[in-house]
N, C-alpha and C positions, 0 to 999 in steps of 0.2 A: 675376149673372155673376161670375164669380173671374176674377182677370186684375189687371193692376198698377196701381197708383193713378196720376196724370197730377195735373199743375200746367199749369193752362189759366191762359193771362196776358195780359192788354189788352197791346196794343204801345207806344200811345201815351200817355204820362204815366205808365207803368207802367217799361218797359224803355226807351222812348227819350225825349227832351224832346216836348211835342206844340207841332208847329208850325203847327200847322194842316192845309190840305190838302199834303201832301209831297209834292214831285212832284221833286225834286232829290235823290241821294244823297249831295251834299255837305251837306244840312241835317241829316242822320241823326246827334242826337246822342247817345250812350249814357249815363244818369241816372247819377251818383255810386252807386259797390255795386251795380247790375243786372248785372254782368257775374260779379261775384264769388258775386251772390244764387244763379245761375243755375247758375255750376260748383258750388255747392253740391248744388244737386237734381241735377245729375248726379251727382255722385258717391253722395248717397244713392240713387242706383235708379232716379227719381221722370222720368215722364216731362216735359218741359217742352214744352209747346205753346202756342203762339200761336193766339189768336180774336180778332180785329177787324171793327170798321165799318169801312170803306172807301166811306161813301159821295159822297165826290169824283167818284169813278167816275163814278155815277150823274149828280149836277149836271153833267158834263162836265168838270170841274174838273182831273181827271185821267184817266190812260189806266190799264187794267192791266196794258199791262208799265211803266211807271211805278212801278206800283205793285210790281210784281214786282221792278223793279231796285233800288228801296229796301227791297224783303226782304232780297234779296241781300247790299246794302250793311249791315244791322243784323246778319245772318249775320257777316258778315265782320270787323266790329267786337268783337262777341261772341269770335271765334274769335282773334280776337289774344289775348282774356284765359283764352285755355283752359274756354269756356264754349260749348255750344251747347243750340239750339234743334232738338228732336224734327220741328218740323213748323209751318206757318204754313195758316191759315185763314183767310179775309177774305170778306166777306158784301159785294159791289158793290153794295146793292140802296137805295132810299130808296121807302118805301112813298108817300112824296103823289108820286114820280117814277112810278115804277116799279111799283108796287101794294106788294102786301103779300106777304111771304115768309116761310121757317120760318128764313131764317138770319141774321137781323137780329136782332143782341143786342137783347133780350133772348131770344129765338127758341134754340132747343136744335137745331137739324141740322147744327151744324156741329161742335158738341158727340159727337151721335151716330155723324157722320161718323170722324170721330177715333176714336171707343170701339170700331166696327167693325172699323176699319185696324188698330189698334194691341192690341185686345184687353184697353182698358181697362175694371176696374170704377168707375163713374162714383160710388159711394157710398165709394170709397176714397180718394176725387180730392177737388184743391181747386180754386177760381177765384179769382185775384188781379186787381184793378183798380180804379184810381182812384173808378169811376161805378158807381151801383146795377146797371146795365144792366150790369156785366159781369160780378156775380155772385148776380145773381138766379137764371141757370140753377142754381147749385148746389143752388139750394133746391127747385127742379123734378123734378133728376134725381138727389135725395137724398146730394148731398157736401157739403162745409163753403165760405166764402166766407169773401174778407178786403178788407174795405179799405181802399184804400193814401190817404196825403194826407188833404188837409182842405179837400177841392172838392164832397163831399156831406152835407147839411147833417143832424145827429143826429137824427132821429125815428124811429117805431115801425117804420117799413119798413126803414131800416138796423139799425136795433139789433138786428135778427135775426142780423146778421154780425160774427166780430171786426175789430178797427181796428188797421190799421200804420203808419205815419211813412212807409216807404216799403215797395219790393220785399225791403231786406236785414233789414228789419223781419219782411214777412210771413215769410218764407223760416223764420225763428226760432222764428215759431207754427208753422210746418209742419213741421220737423225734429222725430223725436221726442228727447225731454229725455234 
């Protein structure tokens, strides 16, 4: 497929603090440099999309307009810094809950979802996220992975991907030099 490259990015521990299950939009915090990471890929072209687990949902934990309103609310946050988001994704699902689904990260249909919509090619794309699980699809649907932080532990399954400090990190492997 020819079509534009996309930056697929965890929400949480990536772009906002993780607080666990969020169900408030006053806990919605924005990470130091994620807002600034972000107007950056806009400005190069690069689509910026959001994929997460959401599965609160599922445990009852939270609702999805819960979940919806603290879209909203990290939208809005973003957009004070002259930064947005293309589009947000969220997989409700917890397989011992719910069974098993194609869009539970590690899982690619929400991936696909997106590529469809937008016209992206997915070998052009990146994936940014704290956990292996958020850029394992890259390696699936043949783009590059980064990840951010030092919450997953170095062995031969990550050392497939590059490593960033954080989003204003990766953003700097992704920009070309």
């Amino acid at each position: 497929m020819s079509g534009r490259g996309a930056v697929f990015l965890d929400r949480d521990g990536t772009i906002i603090k993780d607080v666990g299950y969020l169900r408030e939009p006053s806990q919605v915090q924005v990470l130091p440099g994620a807002a600034a990471a972000i107007k950056r890929l806009n400005s190069a072209g690069l689509l910026a999309i959001v994929a997460t687990n959401q599965s609160g949902i599922a445990r009852g934990l939270l609702t999805t307009e819960e979940y919806t309103i603290s879209e909203r609310r990290v939208d809005e946050l973003l957009a004070r810094q002259g930064a947005r988001l293309d589009a947000h994704y969220f997989c409700p699902h917890l397989p011992e809950v719910t069974g098993p689904c194609e869009c539970r990260k590690p899982g690619t249909l929400l991936y696909r979802q997106a590529a469809a919509r937008f016209g992206i090619d997915l070998a052009r794309s990146w994936w940014v996220g704290d956990r292996l699980r958020d850029v394992l699809p890259a390696q699936a649907l043949g783009g590059r992975g980064i990840l951010i932080g030092g919450t997953e532990p170095v062995d031969p399954e990550s050392n497939r991907f590059l490593r960033a400090d954080d989003l204003t990190g990766a953003v700097a492997l992704i920009e070309p030099s």
